[in-house]
PDB file with one MODEL, atoms N, CA, C and O in Angstrom:
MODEL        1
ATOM      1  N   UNK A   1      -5.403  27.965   9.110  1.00  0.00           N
ATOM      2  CA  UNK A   1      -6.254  28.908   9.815  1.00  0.00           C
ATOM      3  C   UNK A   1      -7.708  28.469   9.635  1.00  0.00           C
ATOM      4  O   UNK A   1      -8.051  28.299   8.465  1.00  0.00           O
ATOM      5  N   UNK A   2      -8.858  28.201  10.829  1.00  0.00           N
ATOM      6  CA  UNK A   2     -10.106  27.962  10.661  1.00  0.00           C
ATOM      7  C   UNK A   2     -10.677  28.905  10.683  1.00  0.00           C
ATOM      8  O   UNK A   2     -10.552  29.517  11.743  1.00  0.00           O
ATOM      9  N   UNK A   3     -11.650  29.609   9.545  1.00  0.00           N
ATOM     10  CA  UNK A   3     -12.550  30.422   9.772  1.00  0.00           C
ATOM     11  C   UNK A   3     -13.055  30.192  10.929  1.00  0.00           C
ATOM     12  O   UNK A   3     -12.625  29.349  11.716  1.00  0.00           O
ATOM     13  N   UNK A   4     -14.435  31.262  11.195  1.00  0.00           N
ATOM     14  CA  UNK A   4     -15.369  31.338  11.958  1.00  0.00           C
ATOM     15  C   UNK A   4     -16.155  30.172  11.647  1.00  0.00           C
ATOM     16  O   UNK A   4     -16.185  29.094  12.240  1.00  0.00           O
ATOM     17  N   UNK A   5     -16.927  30.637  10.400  1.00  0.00           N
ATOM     18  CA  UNK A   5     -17.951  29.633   9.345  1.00  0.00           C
ATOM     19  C   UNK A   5     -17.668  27.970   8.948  1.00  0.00           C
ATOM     20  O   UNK A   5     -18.463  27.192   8.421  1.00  0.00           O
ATOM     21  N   UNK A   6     -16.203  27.702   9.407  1.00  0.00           N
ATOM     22  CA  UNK A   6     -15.984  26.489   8.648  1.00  0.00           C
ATOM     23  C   UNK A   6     -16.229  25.565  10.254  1.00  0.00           C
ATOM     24  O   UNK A   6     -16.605  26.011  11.338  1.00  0.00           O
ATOM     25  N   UNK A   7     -15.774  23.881   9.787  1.00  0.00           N
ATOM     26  CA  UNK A   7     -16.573  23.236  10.773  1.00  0.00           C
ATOM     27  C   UNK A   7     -14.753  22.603  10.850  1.00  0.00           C
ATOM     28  O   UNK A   7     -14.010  22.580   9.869  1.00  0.00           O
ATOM     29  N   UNK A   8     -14.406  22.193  12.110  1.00  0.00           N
ATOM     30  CA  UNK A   8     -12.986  21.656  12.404  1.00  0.00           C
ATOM     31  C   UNK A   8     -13.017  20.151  12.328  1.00  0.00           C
ATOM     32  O   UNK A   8     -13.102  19.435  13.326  1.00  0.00           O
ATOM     33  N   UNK A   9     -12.969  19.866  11.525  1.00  0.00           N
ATOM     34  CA  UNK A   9     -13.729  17.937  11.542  1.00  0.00           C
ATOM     35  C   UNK A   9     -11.832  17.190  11.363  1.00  0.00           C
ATOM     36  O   UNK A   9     -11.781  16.108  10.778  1.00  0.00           O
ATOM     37  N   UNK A  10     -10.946  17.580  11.683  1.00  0.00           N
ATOM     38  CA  UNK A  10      -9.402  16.927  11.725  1.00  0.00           C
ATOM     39  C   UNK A  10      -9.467  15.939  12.203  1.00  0.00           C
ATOM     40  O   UNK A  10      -8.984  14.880  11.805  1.00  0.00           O
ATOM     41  N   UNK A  11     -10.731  16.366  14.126  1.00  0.00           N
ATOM     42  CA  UNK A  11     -10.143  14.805  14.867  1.00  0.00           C
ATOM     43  C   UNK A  11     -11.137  14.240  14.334  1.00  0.00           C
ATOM     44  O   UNK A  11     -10.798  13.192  13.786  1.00  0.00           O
ATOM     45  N   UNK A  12     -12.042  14.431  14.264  1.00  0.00           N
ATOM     46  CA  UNK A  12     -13.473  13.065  13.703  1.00  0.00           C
ATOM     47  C   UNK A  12     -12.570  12.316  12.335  1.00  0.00           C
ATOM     48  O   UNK A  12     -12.438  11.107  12.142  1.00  0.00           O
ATOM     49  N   UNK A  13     -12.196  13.087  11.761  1.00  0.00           N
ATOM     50  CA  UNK A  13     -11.385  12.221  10.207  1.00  0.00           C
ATOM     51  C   UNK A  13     -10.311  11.224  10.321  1.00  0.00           C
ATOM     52  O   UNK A  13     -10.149  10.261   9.571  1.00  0.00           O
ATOM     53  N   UNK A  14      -9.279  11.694  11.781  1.00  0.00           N
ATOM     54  CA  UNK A  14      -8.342  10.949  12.004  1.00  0.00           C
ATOM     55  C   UNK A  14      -9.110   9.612  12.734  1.00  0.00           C
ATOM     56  O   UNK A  14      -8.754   8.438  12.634  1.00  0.00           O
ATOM     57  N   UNK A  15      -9.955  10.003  13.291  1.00  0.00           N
ATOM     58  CA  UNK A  15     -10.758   9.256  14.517  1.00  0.00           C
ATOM     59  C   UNK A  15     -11.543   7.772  13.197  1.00  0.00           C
ATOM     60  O   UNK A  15     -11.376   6.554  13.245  1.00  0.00           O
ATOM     61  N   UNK A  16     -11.982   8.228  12.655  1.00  0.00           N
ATOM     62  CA  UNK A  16     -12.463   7.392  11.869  1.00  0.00           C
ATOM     63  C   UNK A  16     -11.638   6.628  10.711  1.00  0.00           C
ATOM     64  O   UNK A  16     -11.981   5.565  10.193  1.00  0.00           O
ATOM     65  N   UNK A  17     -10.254   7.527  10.347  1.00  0.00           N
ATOM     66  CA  UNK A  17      -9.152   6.624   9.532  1.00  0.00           C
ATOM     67  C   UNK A  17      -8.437   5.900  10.570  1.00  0.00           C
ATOM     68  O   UNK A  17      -7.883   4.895  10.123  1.00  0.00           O
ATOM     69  N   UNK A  18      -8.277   6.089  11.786  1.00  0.00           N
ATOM     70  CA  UNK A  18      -7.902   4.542  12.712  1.00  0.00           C
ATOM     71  C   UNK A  18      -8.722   3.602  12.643  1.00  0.00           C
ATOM     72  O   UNK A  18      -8.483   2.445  12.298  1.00  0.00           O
ATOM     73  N   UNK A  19     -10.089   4.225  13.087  1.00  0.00           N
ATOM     74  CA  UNK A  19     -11.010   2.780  13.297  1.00  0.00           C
ATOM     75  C   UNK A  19     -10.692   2.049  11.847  1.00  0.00           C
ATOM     76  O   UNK A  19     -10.046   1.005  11.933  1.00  0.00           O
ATOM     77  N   UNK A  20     -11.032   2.434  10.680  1.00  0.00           N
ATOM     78  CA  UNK A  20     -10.863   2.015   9.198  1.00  0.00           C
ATOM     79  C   UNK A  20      -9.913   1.264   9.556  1.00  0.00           C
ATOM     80  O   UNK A  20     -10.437   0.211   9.920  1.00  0.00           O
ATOM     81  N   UNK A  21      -8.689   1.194   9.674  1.00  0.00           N
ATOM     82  CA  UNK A  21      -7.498   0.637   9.402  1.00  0.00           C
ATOM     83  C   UNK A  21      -7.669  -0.767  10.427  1.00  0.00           C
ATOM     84  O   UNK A  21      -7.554  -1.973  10.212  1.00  0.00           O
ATOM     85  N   UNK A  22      -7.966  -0.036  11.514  1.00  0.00           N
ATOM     86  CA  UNK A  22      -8.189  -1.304  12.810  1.00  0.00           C
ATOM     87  C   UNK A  22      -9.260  -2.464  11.777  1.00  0.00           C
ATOM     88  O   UNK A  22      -9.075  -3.625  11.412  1.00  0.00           O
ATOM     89  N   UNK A  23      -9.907  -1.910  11.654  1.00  0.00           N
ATOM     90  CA  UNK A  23     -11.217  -3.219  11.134  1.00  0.00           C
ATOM     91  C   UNK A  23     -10.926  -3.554   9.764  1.00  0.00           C
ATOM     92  O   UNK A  23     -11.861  -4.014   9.107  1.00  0.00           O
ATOM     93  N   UNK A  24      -9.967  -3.429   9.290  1.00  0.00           N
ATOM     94  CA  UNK A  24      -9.367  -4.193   7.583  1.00  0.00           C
ATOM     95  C   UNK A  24      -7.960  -4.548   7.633  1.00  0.00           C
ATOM     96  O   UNK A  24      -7.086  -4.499   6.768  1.00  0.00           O
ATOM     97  N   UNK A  25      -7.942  -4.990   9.094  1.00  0.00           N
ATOM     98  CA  UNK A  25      -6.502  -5.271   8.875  1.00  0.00           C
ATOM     99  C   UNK A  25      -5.932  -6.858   8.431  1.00  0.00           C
ATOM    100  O   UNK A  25      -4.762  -7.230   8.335  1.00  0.00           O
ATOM    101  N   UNK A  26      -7.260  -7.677   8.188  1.00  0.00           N
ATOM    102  CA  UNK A  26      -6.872  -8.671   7.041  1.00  0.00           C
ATOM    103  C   UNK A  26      -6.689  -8.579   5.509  1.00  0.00           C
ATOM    104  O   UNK A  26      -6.012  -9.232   4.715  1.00  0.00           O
ATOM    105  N   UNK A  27      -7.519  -7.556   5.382  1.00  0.00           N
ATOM    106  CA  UNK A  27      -7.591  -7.242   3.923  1.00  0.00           C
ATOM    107  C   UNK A  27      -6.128  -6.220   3.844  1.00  0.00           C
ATOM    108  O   UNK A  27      -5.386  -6.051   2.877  1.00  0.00           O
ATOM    109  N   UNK A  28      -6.081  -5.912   4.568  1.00  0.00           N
ATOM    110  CA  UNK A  28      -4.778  -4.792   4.001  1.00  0.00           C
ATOM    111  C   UNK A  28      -3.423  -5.981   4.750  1.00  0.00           C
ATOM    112  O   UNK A  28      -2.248  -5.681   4.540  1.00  0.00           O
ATOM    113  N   UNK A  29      -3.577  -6.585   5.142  1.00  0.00           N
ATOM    114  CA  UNK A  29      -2.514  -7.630   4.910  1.00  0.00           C
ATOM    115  C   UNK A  29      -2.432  -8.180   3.536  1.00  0.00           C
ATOM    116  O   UNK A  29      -1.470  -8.037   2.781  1.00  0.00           O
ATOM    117  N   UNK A  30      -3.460  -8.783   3.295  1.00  0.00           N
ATOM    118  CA  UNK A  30      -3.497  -9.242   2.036  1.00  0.00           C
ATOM    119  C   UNK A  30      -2.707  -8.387   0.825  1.00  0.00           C
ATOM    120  O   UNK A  30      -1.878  -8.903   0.075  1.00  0.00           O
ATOM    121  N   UNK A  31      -3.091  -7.094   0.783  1.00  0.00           N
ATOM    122  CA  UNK A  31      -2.892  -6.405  -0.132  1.00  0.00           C
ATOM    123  C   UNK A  31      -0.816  -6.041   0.122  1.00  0.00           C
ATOM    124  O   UNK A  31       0.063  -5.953  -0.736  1.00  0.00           O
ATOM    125  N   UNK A  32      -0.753  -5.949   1.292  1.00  0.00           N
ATOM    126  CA  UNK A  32       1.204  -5.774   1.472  1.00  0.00           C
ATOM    127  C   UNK A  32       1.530  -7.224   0.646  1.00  0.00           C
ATOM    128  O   UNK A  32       2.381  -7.126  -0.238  1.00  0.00           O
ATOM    129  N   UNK A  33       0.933  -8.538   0.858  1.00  0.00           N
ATOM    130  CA  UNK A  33       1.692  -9.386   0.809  1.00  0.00           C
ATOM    131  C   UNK A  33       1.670  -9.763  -1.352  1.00  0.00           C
ATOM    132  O   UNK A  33       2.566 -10.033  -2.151  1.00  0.00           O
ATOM    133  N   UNK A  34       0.282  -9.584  -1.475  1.00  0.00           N
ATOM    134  CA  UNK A  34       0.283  -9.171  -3.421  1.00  0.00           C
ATOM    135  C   UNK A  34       1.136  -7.998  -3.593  1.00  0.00           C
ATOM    136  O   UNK A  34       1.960  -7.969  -4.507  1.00  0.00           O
ATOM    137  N   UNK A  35       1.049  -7.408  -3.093  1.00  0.00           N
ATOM    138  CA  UNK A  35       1.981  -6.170  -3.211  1.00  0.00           C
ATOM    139  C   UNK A  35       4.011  -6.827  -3.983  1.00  0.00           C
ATOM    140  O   UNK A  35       4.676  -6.746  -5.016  1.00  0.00           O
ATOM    141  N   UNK A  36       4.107  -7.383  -2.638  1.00  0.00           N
ATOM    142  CA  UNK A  36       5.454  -8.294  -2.228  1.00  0.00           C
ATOM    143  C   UNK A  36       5.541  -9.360  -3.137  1.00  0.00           C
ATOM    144  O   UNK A  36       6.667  -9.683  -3.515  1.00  0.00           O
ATOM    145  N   UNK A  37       4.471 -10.019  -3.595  1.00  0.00           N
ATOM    146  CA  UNK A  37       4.836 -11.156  -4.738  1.00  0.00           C
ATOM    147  C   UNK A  37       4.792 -10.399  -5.861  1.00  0.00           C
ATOM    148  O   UNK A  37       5.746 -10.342  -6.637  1.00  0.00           O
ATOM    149  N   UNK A  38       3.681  -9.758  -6.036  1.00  0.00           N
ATOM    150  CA  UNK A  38       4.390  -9.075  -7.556  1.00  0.00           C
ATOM    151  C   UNK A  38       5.504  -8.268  -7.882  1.00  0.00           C
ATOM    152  O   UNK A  38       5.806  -7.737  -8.951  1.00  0.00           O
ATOM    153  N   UNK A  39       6.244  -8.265  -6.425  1.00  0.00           N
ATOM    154  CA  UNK A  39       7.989  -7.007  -6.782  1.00  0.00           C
ATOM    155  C   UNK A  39       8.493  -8.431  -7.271  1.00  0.00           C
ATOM    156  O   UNK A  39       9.032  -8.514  -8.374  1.00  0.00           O
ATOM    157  N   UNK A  40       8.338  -9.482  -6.522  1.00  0.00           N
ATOM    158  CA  UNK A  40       9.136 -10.795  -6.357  1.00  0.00           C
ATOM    159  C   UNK A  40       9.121 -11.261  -8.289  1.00  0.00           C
ATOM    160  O   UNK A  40      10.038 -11.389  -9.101  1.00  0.00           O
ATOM    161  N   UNK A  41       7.925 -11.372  -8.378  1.00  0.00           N
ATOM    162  CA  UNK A  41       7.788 -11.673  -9.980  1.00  0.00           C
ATOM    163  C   UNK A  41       8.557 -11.190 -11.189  1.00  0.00           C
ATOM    164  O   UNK A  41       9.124 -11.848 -12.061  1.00  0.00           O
ATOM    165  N   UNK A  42       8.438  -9.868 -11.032  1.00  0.00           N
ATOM    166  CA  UNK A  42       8.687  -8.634 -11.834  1.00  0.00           C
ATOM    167  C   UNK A  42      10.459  -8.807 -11.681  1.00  0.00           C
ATOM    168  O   UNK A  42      11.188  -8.647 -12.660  1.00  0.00           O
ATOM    169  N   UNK A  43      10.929  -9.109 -10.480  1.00  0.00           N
ATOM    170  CA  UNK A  43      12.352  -8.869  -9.935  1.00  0.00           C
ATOM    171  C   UNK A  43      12.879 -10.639 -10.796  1.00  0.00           C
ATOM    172  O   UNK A  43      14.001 -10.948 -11.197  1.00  0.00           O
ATOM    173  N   UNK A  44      11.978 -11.229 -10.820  1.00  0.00           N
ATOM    174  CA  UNK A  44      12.249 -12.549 -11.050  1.00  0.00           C
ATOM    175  C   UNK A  44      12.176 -12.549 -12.762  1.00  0.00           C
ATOM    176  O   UNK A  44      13.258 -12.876 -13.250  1.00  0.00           O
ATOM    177  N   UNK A  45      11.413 -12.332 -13.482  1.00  0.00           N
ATOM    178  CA  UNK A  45      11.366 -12.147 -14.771  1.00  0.00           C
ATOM    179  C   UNK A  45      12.683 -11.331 -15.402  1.00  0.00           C
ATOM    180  O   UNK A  45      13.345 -11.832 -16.311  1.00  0.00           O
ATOM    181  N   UNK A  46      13.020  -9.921 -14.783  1.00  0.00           N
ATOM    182  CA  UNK A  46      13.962  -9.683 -15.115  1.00  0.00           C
ATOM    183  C   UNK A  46      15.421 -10.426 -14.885  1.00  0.00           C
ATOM    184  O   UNK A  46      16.315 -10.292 -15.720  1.00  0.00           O
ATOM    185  N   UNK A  47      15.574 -11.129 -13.826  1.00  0.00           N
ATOM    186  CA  UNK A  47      17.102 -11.852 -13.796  1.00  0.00           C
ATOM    187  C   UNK A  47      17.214 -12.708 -14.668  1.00  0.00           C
ATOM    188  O   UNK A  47      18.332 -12.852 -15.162  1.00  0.00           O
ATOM    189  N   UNK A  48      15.918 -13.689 -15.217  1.00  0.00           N
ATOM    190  CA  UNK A  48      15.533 -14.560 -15.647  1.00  0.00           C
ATOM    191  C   UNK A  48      15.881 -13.990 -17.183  1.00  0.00           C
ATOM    192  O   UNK A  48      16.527 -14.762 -17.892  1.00  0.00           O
ATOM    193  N   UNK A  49      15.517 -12.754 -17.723  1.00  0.00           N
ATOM    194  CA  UNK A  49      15.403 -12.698 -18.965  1.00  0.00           C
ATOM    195  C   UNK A  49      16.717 -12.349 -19.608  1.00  0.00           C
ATOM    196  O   UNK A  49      17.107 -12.462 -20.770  1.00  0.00           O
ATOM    197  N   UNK A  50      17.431 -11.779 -18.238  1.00  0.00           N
ATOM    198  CA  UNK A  50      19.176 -11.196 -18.220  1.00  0.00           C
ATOM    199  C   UNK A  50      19.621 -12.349 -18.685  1.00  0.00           C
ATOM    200  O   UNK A  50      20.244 -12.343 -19.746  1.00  0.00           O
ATOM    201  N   UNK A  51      19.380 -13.621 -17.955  1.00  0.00           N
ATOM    202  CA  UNK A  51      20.448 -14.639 -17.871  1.00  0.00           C
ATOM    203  C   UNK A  51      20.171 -15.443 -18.696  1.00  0.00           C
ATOM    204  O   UNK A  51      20.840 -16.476 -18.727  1.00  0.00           O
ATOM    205  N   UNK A  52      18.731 -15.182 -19.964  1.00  0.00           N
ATOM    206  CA  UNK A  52      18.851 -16.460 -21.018  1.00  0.00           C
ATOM    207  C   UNK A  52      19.365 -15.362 -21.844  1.00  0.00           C
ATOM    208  O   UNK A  52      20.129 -15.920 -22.632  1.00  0.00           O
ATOM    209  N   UNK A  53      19.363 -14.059 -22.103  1.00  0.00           N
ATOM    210  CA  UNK A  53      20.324 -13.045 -22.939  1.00  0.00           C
ATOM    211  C   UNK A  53      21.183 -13.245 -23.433  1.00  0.00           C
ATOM    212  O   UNK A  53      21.466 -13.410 -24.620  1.00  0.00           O
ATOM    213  N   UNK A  54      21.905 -13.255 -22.213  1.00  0.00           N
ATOM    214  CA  UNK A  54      23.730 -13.274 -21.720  1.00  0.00           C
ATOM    215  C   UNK A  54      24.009 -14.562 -22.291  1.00  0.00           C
ATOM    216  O   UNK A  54      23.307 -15.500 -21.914  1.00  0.00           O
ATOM    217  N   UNK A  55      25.224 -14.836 -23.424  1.00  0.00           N
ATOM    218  CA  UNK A  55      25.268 -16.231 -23.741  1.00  0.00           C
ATOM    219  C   UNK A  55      26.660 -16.981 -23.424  1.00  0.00           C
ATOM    220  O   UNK A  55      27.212 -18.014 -23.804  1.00  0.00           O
ATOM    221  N   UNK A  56      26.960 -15.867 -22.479  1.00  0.00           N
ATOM    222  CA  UNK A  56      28.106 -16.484 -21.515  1.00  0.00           C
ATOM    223  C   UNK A  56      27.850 -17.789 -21.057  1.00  0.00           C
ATOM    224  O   UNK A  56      28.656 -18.354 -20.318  1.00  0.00           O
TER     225      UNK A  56
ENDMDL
END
């Protein structure tokens, strides 16, 4: 519910978190793909640490 007194700023906020996204969309590539190597690492350390464990 908007008061009287308050100011409706929804579309200006959405309006300006598109543009944001539009104009960093190298940098926020960047950041999915560090994102993706460090699951890769983390996923990799653990199989790695399973399988010198295991003395099968």
């Amino acid at each position: 519910m908007t008061w009287p007194f308050e100011n409706d700023t929804g579309a200006i906020v959405k309006k300006l978190a598109k543009r944001s996204l539009a104009s960093e969309k190298r940098r926020n590539l960047m950041v999915v793909v560090v994102v993706a190597l460090a699951a890769f690492l983390v996923c990799l350390s653990a199989v790695l640490s399973v399988s010198i464990a295991d003395p099968a």
